[in-house]
C-alpha positions in Angstrom: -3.8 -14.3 9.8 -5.0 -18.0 10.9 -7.0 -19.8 7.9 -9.3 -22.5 8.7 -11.4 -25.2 7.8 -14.7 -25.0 8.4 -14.9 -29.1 8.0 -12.7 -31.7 6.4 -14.8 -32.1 3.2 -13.5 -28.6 1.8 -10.0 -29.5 2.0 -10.0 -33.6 0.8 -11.7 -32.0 -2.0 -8.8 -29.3 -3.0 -6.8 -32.3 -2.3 -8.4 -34.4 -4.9 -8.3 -31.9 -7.5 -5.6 -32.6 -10.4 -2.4 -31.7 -9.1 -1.4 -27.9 -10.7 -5.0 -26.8 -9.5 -4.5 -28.1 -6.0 -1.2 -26.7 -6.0 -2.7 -23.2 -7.0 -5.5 -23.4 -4.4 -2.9 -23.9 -1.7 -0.7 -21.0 -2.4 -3.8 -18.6 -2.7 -4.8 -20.0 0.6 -1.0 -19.7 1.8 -1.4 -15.7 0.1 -4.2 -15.4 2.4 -2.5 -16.2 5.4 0.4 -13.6 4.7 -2.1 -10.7 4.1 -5.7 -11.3 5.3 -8.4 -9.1 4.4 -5.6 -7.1 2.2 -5.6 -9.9 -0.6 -7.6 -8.4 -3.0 -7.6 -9.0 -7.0 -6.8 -10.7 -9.1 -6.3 -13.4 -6.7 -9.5 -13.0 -4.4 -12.7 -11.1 -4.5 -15.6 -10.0 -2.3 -18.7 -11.4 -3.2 -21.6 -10.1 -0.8 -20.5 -8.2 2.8 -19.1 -11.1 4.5 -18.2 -14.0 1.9 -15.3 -14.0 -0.5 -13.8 -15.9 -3.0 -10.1 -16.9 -3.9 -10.0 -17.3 -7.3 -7.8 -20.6 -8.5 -6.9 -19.7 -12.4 -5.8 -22.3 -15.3 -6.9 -25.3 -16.6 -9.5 -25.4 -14.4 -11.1 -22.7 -12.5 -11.4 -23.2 -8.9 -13.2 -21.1 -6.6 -12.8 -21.0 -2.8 -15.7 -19.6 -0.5 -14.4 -17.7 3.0 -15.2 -15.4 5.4 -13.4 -13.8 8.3 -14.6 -14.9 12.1 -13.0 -14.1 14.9 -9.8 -12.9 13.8 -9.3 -15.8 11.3 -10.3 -16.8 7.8 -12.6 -19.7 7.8 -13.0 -21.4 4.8 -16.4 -22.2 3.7 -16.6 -24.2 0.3 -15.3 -25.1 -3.2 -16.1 -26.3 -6.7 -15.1 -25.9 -10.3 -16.4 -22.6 -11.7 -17.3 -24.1 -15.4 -19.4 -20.5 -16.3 -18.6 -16.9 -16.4 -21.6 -16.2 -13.4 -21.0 -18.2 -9.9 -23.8 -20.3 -9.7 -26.4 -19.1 -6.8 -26.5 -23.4 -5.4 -22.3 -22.7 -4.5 -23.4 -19.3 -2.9 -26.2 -20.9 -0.9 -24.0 -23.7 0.3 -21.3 -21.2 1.5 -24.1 -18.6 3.3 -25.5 -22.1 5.1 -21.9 -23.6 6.4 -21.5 -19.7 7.4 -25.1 -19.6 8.9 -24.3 -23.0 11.1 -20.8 -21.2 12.6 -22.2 -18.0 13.3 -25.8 -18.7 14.3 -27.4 -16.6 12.2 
């Protein structure tokens, strides 16, 4: 499966994270392009019928928002998860990058 970007921001800022957690993010994302949609736990997880997460684990919890589009996985949004719950503002973010691809 083809993973992308959905704009530049989302990757300089996995890139910016401290090294092992940036490291982590890309092999999830490199996970994701050997098995698509058939990634499932503990390394990703669906969050509402068309976004998902990959979940970065250690010293600091990444999350990365996708969703699949035309064939490939797009990649939305991330941030440091520093509470159990997702915060709603990260969801929003993620369903209004989606919204401006897909025109919905």
């Amino acid at each position: 499966m083809n993973v992308v970007f959905l704009d530049v921001k989302t990757k300089t800022y996995l890139l910016s994270l401290e090294q092992s957690s940036s490291n982590k993010a890309f092999r999830l994302i490199k996970l994701l392009v050997t098995f698509g949609n058939m990634i499932g736990m503990p390394y990703s997880k669906k969050l509402l019928s068309n976004l998902y997460e990959l979940r970065v684990r250690g010293q600091q919890e990444v999350r990365i928002f996708y969703f699949f589009y035309q064939n490939q996985a797009v990649i939305v949004h991330a941030f440091i998860k520093k509470s159990q719950k997702t915060p709603q503002k990260e969801i929003e973010i993620a369903l209004a990058r989606i919204s401006v691809l897909t025109n919905v």
